[in-house]
C-alpha positions in Angstrom: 23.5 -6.3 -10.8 22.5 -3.2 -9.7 19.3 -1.3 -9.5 21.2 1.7 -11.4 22.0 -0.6 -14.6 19.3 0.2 -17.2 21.3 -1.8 -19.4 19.3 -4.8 -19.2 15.7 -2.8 -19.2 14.0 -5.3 -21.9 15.5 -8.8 -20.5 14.3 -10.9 -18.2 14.9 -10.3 -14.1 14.9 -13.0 -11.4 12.5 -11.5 -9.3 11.5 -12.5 -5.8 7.9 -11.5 -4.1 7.9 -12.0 0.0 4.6 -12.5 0.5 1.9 -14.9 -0.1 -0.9 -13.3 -0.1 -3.8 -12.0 -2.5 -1.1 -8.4 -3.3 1.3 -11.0 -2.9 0.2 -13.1 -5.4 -1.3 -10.4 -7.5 1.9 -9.1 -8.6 4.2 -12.3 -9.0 1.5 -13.2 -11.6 2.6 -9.6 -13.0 6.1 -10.1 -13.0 5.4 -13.3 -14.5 3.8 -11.8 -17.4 5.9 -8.8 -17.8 8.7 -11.1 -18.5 10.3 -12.5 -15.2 11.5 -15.6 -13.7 9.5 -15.4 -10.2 9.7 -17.0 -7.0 7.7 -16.3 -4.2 8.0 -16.6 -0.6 5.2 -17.7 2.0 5.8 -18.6 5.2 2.2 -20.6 4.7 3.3 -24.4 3.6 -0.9 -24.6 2.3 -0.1 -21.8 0.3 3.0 -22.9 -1.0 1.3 -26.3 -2.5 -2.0 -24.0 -3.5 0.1 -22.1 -5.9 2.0 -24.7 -7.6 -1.5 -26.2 -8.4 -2.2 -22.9 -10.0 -4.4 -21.3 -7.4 -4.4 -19.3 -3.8 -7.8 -20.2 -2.8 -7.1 -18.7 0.6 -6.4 -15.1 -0.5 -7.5 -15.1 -4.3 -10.4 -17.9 -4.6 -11.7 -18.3 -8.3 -8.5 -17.1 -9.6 -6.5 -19.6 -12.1 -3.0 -18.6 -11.5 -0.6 -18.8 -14.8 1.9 -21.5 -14.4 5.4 -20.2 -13.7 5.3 -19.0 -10.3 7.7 -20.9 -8.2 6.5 -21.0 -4.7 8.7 -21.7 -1.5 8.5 -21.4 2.3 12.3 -21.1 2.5 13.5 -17.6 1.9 17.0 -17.9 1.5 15.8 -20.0 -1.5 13.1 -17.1 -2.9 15.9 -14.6 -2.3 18.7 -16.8 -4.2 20.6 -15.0 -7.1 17.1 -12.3 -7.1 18.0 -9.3 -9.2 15.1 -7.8 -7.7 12.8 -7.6 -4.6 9.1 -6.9 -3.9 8.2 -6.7 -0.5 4.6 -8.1 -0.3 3.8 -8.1 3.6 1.7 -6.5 5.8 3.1 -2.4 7.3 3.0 -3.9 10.7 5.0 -7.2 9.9 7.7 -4.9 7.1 10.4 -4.6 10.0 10.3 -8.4 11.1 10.1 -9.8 7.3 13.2 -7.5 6.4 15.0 -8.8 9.3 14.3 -12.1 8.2 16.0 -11.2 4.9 18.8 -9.8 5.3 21.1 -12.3 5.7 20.0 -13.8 2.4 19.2 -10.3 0.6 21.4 -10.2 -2.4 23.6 -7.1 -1.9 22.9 -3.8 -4.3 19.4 -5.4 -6.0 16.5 -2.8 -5.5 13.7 -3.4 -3.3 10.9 -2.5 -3.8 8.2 -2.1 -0.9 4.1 -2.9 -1.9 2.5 -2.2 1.3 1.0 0.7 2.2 1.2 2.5 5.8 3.5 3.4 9.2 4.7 1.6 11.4 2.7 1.7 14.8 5.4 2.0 17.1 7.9 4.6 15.9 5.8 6.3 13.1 8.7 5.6 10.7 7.9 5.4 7.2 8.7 1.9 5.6 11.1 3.3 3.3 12.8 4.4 6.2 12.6 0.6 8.2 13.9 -0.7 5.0 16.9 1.6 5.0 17.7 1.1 8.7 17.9 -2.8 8.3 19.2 -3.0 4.7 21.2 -0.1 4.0 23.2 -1.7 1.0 19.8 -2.4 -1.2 18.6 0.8 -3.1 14.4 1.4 -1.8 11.8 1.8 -4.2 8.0 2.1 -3.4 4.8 0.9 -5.9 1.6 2.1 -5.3 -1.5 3.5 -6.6 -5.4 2.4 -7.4 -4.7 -1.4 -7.6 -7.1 -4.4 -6.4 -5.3 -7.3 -6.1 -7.8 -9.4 -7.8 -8.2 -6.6 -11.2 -4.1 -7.1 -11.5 -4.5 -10.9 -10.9 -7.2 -11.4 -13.8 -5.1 -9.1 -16.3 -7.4 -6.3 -15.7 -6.0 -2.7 -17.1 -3.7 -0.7 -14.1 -2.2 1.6 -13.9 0.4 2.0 -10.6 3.6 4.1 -9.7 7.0 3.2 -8.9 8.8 5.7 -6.8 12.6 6.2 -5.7 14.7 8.8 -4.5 16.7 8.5 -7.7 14.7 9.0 -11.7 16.9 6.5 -13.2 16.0 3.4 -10.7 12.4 4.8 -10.5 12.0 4.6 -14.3 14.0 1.5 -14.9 11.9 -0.2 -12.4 8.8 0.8 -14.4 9.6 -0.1 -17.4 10.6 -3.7 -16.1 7.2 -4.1 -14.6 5.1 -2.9 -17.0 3.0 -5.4 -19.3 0.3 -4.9 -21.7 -2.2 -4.4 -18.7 0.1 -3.2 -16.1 0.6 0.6 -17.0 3.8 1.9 -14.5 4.7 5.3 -14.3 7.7 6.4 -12.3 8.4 9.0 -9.8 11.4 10.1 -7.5 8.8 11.4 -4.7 9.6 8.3 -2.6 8.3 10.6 0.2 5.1 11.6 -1.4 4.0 8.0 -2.3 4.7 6.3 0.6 2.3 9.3 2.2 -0.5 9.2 0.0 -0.6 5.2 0.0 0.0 5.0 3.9 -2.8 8.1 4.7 -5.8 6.9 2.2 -6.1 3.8 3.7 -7.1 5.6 7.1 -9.4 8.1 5.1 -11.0 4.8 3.4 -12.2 3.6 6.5 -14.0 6.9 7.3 -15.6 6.6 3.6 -16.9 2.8 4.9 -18.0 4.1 8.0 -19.8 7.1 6.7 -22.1 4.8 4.3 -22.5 1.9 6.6 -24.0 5.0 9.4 -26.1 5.8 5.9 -24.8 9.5 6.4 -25.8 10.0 2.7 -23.4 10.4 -0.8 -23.1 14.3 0.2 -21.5 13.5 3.1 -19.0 10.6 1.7 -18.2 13.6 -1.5 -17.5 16.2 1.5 -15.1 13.4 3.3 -12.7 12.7 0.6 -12.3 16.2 -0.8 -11.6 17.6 2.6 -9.0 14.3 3.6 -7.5 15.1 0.1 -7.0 18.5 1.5 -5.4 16.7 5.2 -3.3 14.2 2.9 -1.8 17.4 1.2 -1.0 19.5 4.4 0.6 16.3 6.2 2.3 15.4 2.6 3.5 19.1 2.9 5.2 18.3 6.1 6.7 15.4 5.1 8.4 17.6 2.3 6.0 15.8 -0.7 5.7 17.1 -3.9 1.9 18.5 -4.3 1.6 17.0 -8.1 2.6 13.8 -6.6 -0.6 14.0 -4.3 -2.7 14.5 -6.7 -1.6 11.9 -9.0 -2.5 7.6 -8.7 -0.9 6.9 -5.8 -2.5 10.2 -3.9 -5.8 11.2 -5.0 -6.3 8.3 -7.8 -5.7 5.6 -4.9 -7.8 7.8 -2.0 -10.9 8.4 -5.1 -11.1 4.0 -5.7 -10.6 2.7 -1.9 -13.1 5.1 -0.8 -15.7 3.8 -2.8 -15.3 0.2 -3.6 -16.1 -3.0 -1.0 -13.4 -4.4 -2.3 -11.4 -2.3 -0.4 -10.3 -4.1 2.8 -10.0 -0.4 4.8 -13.6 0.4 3.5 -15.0 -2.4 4.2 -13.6 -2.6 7.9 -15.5 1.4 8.3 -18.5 -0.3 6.5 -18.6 -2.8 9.1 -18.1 -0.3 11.7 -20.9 2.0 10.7 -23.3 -0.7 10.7 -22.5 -1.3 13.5 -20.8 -5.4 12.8 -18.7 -7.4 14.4 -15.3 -6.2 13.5 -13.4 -9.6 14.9 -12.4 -11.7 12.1 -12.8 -9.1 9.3 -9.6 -9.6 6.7 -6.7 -7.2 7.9 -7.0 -3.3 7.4 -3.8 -1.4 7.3 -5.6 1.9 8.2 -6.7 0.7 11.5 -3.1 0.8 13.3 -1.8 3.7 10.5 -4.7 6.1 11.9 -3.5 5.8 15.7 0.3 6.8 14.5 -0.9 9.3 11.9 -2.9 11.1 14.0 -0.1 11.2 17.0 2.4 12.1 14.2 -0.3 15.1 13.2 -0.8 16.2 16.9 2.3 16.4 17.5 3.7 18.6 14.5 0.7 20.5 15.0 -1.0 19.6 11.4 -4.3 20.5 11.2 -5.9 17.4 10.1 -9.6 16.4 11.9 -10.6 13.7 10.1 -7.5 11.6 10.7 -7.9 12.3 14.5 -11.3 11.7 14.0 -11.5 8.0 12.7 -8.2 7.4 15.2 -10.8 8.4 17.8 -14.1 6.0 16.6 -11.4 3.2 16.2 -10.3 3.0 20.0 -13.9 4.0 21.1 -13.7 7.1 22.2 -16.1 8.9 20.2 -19.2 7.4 18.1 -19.4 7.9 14.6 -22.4 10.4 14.7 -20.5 12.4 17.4 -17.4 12.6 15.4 -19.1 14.0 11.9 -21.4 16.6 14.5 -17.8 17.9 15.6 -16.4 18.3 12.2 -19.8 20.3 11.1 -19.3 22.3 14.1 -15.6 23.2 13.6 -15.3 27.0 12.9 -16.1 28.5 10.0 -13.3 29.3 7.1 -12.5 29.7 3.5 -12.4 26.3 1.8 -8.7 27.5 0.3 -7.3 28.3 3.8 -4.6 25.5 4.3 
């Protein structure tokens, strides 16, 4: 089974998730009710048992899970006879969990990758890792304004699915979606992976600014002007501009900019209070922001709030200084890009 037969678009998949976690979970319980036989991988033995009790207490506490998911630590098992593949891990960990996989990966099935950013040390884009390291399996990417916990209770969503290729992208979509899980498709792999990667950086900036109480003027000015740094880098990247400003570009930057329940927000929130950052749950914009803003500097992208929050992160500059130097930037018409 390949991910170019549409043939089987209402029936059933075998779908495997790597990745316990709440995303993880989140959308195994989506594939479950979108019609799929799921197994999910964790390497977490607790979580393993949690879910076949019909919960994740760890990652998803008050949440009764639906019965069906079948949970394993072994991933030659997860991966066994799967006619499809989410990738539900961390940016950072993407390269070592496909590794993992590929002996096992079922040759030609689509993978699709659910995390969102770059990876730290060569500033490739995951599409690109998943490419490198499994170059037989067709790459798909779904993003857009998604808590894990509104998809977990059944709570209306709407994502996209990307690939290089319409008839994948919308196959995929119409697999996945379910009465409360709208998907749309796109074949701007490019442009989502961007616009997913990018807001999570621009997220912690909106935390920050209202944890420093910098006022709701100043967290309006933030995302309209990073929506205008996520088009120019998107732009260099070769992203479509509609793409930007759809659910995985602007849709995705307008919700994690605003909501706690964002883990990137709430790291800036913690930050601009001034908190104890140690121990706070993982935020993928902390390591994207130090390759994002070497990846701007170096192709000369004019981007100052991405350099900006990769500054506060590794301490060079305070909060306060950094919004004094973007007020202080030269004056120019809002259009000029």
């Amino acid at each position: 089974m390949t991910g170019g037969d549409v043939s089987k678009a209402t029936s059933g998949w075998r779908v495997a998730v790597l990745g316990g976690g709440a995303w993880g979970t989140a959308l195994a319980l989506a594939m479950l009710r979108a019609g799929h036989s799921v197994r999910l991988f964790a390497r977490d033995q607790e979580t393993v048992e949690a879910i076949g009790r019909g919960e994740n207490p760890r990652y998803l506490p008050g949440i009764a899970l639906e019965p069906g998911i079948d949970a394993t630590s072994d991933i030659k098992v997860a991966l066994a006879d799967a006619d499809c593949v989410l990738a539900v891990v961390p940016a950072q960990s993407l390269r070592a969990m496909l590794t993992a996989a590929k002996t096992h990966m079922p040759k030609g099935v689509p993978l699709v990758l659910c995390a969102k950013g770059i990876e730290r040390d060569t500033g490739a884009l995951l599409s690109a890792i998943a490419r490198e390291i499994l170059p037989k399996n067709p790459v798909a990417a779904l993003s857009g304004p998604s808590f894990a916990t509104d998809v977990a209770r059944g709570l209306p969503t709407a994502v996209v699915v990307a690939a290089r290729g319409e008839g994948l992208a919308a196959d995929l979509a119409a697999r996945f979606s379910a009465e409360n899980l709208r998907c749309y498709s796109s074949d701007d792999l490019i442009g989502v992976e961007i616009g997913g990667a990018l807001k999570n950086v621009f997220a912690i900036a909106g935390g920050a600014i209202t944890g420093a109480g910098l006022g709701a003027s100043a967290q309006a000015a933030m995302v309209t002007r990073g929506f205008v740094e996520l088009r120019r880098v998107g732009a260099a990247f070769g992203a479509k501009p509609e793409t930007l400003m759809g659910l995985s570009g602007l849709g995705d930057l307008l919700l994690t900019c605003s909501s706690a329940q964002s883990r990137n927000f709430a790291y800036g929130l913690a930050l601009g209070q001034g908190k104890p950052l140690a121990g706070l749950p993982l935020a993928e914009g902390v390591p994207t922001a130090a390759i994002a803003a070497r990846i701007v500097t170096e192709r000369r992208i004019d981007a100052p709030i991405i350099t900006a929050v990769a500054a506060i992160l590794d301490g060079t500059i305070t909060i306060r200084q950094a919004v004094s130097a973007l007020m202080t930037r030269p004056l120019k018409t809002e259009t000029d890009v």
